[in-house]
C-alpha positions in Angstrom: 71.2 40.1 -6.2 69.5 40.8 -2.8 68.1 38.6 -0.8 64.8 37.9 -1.5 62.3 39.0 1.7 60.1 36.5 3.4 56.6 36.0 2.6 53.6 36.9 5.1 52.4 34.2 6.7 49.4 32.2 5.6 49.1 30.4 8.9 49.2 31.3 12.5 53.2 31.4 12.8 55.2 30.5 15.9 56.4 34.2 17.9 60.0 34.0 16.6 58.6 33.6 12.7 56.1 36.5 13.8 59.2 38.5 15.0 60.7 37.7 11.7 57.9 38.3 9.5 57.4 41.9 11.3 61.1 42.5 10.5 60.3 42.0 7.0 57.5 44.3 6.7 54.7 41.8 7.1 52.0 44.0 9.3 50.7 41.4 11.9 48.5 42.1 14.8 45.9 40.8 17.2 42.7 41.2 18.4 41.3 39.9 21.2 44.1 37.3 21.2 43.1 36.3 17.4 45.9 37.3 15.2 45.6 39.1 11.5 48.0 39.7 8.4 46.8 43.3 7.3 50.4 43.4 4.8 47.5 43.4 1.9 45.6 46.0 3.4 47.5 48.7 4.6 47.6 50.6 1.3 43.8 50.9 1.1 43.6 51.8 5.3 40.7 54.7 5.0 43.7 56.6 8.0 46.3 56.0 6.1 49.7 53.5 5.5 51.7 54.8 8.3 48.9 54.7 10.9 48.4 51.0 10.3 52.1 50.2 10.0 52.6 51.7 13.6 50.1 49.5 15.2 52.3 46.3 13.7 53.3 43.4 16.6 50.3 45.2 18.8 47.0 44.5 20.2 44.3 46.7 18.3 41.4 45.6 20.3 41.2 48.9 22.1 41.9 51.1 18.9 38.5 49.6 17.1 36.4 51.3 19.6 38.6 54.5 19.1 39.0 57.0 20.0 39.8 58.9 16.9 37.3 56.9 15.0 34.5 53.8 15.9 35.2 51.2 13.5 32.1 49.7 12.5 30.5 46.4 11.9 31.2 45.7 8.6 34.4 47.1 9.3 35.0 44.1 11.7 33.7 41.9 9.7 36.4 43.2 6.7 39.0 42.5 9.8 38.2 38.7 9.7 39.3 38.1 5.9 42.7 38.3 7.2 42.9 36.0 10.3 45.7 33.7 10.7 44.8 32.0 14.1 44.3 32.1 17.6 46.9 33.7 20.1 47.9 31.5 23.6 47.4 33.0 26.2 50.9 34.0 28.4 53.5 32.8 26.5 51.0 33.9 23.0 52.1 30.2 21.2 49.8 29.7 18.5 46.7 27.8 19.5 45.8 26.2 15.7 47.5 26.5 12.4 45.8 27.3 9.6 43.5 30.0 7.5 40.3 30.6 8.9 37.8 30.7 6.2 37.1 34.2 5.0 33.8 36.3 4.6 32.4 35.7 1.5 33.8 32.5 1.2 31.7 30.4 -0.9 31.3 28.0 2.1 29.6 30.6 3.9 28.7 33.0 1.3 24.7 33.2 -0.2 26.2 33.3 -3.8 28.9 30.8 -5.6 31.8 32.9 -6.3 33.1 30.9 -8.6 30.2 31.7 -11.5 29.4 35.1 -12.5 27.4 36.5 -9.7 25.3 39.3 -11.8 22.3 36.4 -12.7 22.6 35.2 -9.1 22.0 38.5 -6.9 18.3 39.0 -8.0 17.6 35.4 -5.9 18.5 37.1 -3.2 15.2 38.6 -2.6 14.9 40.4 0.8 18.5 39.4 1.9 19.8 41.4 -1.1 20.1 44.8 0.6 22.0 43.4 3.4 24.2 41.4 1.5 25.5 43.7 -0.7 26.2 46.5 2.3 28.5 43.9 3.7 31.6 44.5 1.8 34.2 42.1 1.1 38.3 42.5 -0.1 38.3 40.3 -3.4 37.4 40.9 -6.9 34.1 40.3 -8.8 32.9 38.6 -12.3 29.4 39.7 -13.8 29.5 37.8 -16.8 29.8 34.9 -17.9 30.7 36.1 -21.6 34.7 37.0 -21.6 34.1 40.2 -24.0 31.1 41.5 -21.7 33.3 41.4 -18.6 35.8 42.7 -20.7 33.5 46.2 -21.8 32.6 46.0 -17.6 36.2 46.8 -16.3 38.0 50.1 -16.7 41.4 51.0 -15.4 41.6 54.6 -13.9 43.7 56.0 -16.3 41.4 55.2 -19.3 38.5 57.5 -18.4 41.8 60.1 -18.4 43.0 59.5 -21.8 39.6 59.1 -23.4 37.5 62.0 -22.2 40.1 64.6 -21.7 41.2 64.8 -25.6 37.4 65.6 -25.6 36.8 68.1 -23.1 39.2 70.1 -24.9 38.4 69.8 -28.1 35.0 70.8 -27.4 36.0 73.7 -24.9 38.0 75.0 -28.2 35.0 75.0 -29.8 32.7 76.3 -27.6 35.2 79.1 -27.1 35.6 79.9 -30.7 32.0 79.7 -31.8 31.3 82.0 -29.1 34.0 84.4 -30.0 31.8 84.5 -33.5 29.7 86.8 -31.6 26.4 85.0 -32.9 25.4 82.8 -30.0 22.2 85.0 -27.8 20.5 83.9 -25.2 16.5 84.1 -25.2 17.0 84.6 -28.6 13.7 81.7 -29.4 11.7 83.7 -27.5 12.3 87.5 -28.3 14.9 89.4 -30.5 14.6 92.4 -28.7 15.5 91.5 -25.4 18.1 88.6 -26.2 21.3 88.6 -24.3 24.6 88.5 -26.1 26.9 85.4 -25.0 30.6 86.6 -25.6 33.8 84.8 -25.2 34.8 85.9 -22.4 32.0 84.2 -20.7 33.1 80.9 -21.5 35.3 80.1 -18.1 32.3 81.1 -16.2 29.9 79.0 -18.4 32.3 76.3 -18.0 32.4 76.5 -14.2 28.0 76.4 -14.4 28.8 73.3 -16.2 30.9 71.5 -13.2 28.2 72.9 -11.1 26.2 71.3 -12.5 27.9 67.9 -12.6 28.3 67.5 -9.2 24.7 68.2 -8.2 24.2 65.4 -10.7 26.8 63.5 -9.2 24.7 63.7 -6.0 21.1 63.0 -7.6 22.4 60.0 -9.2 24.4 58.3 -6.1 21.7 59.1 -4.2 18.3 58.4 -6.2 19.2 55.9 -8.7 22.9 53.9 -7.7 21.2 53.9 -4.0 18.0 52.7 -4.6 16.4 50.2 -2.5 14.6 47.8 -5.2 11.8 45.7 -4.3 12.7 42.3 -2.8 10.1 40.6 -4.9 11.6 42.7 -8.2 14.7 40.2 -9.5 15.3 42.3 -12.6 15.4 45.4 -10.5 17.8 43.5 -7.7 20.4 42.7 -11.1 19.9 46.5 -12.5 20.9 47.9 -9.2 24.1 45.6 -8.9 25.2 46.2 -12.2 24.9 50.0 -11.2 26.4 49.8 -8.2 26.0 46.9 -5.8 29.0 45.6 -7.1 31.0 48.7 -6.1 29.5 48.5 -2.7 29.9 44.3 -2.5 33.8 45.3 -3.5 35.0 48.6 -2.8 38.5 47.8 -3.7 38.1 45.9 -6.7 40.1 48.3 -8.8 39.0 47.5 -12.2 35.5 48.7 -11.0 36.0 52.1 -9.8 35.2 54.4 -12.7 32.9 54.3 -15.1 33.5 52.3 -18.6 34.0 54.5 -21.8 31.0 52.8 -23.5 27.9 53.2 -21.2 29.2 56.4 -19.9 29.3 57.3 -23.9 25.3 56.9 -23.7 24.4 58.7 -20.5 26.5 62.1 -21.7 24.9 61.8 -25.3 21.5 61.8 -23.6 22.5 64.8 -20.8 23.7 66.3 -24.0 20.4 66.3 -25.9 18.8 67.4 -23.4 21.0 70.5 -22.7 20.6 71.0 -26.8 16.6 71.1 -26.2 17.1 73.6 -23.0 19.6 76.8 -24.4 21.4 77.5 -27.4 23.6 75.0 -29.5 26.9 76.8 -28.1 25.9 77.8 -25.0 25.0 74.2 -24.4 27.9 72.7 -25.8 30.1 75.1 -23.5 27.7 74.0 -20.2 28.1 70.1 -21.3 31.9 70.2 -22.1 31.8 72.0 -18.4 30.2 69.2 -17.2 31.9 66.6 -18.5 35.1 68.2 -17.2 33.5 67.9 -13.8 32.8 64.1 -14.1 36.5 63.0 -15.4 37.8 64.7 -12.5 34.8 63.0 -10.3 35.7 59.4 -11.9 40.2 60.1 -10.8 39.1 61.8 -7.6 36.7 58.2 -6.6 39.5 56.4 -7.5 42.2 58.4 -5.6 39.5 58.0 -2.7 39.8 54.3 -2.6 43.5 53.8 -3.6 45.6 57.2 -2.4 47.0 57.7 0.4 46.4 61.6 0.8 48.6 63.8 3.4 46.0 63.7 7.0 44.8 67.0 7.4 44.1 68.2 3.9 40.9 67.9 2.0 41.4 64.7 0.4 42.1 63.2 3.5 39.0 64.4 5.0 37.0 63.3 1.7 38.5 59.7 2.0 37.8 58.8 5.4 33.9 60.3 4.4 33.4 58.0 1.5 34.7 55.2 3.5 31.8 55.3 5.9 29.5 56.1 3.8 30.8 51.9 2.2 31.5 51.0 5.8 28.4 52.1 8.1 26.3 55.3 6.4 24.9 53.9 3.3 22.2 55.9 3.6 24.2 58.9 4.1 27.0 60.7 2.8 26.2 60.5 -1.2 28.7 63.3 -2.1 31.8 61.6 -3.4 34.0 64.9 -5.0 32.4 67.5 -2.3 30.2 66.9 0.4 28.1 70.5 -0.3 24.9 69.0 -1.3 24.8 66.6 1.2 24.3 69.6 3.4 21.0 71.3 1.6 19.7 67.7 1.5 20.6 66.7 5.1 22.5 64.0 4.3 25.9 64.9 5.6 27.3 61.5 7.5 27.0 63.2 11.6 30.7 63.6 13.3 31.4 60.8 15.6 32.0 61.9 19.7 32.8 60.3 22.5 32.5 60.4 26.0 35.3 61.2 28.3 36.2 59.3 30.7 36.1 60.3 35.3 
């Protein structure tokens, strides 16, 4: 059996257990002669694994001020719930021994993490909205009830295996209704002039659908999960938590990064009565199976955002590092999650970061 590896340190270590630790793949490093065990984080790092591994056993006081990238406040702030202790300084011997206490700590903290915090966040009042924009690395309970924080956490493959036996199932039916030949449009209004919908429309009809879905993507983000409610309003403070302060409190709390089977279930049966009202049963059908396509793959591609590691360069790489600021610095920005297109018509596009060269 082989040896089993060292575990990271949960103090400031001496530098030959640092030198060890590094050897065994514990990522350590300092700032501003504080030192920090990042071996939990460098998964989730918005540039990616390798980027983080390489600055191992180095001073990264410089690289938060970038270039490539300003790290922001919050993102600072993150940095402290990994701090191990103080460097010396010459001979870097470890000043004091022991874990600094952590953001969000309950010492520290506005709310008791040890109690459900969903009835606690509308006491907040006007120090809600800052609060929740301060995000913190550990996972959250709602409810005290077992079974309700049971129906409140979703793993990613779920929304997968429940929706996509769906989407096709409709799509065939959508396709072979409309293969029928019966399905017109404008055909409430005038007989004459109605417009045959044939089969062979349905990819197109489809695509209207995803269209569709990510503009609605955008609205919601934007209007309803990024509303500012009323300080004064403690129901309205809980309702926007539930939404998604809690996503914002704990961006990496992977049981809370898609959307659960059973509320979602209500919000596409309402979208879909209201598509039925608007056009033709079929041609609706077809636009809301479209739709519903397009959120699945919105729900793996906010996950993949969070937790994968996508090649730098290509498109998800370029997605990931947007969504993290927009949890990290431009909450008021940036509301695309799948595509940042409408963030362009609505001038909300999260501004590219420059900086001055040096004489």
């Amino acid at each position: 059996m082989l040896p089993q590896a060292p575990p990271c340190p949960r103090d400031a270590p001496s530098p030959r257990r640092r030198a060890g630790a590094l050897r065994a793949g514990c990522c350590l490093v300092s700032c501003h002669r504080r030192l920090y065990d990042l071996s939990g984080f460098v998964r989730l790092h918005p540039g990616g694994e390798q980027l983080l591994r390489r600055r191992a056993g180095t001073d990264v006081s410089a690289a938060l001020d970038g270039p490539p990238h300003r790290h922001s406040e919050n993102a600072r702030r993150w940095l402290e719930q990994y701090y191990v202790g103080e460097l010396e300084p010459g001979d870097e011997q470890v000043q004091a021994p022991g874990r600094a206490r952590a953001v969000g700590d309950p010492g520290t903290d506005l709310v008791d993490w040890q109690k459900p915090l969903l009835w606690q966040v509308g006491h907040l009042g006007e120090k809600y909205d800052e609060w929740v924009h301060q995000p913190v690395d550990r996972p959250i309970r709602l409810f005290h009830s077992d079974f309700l924080e049971f129906l409140s956490k979703t793993a990613w493959y779920v929304v997968f295996m429940v929706w996509t036996p769906v989407v096709l199932y409709l799509s065939w039916v959508s396709y072979t209704s409309l293969a029928q030949g019966k399905t017109r449009l404008f055909s409430s209004f005038t007989t004459e002039y109605s417009i045959p919908v044939h089969k062979y429309y349905f990819p197109f009809i489809f695509l209207v659908g995803m269209i569709l879905w990510s503009l609605l993507e955008y609205l919601i983000h934007r209007f309803v999960f990024h509303m500012k409610p009323p300080a004064s309003n403690y129901y309205l403070i809980t309702l926007h938590f539930l939404l998604h302060g809690q996503h914002h409190k704990s961006p990496f709390d992977s049981s809370r990064l898609v959307f659960p089977p059973v509320p979602a279930s209500l919000v596409m049966g309402f979208f879909y009565g209201v598509l039925r009202l608007m056009l033709p049963e079929i041609l609706g059908l077809a636009v809301f199976v479209g739709g519903l396509c397009g959120y699945v793959i919105y729900d793996m591609m906010h996950y993949y955002l969070h937790y994968g590691s996508p090649k730098k360069g290509s498109y998800l790489y370029g997605l990931k590092v947007y969504h993290v600021k927009h949890h990290f610095e431009h909450q008021r920005s940036g509301f695309g999650i799948s595509t940042r297109f409408w963030d362009y018509p609505f001038r909300t596009l999260i501004p590219e970061e420059t900086f001055k060269k040096e004489d």
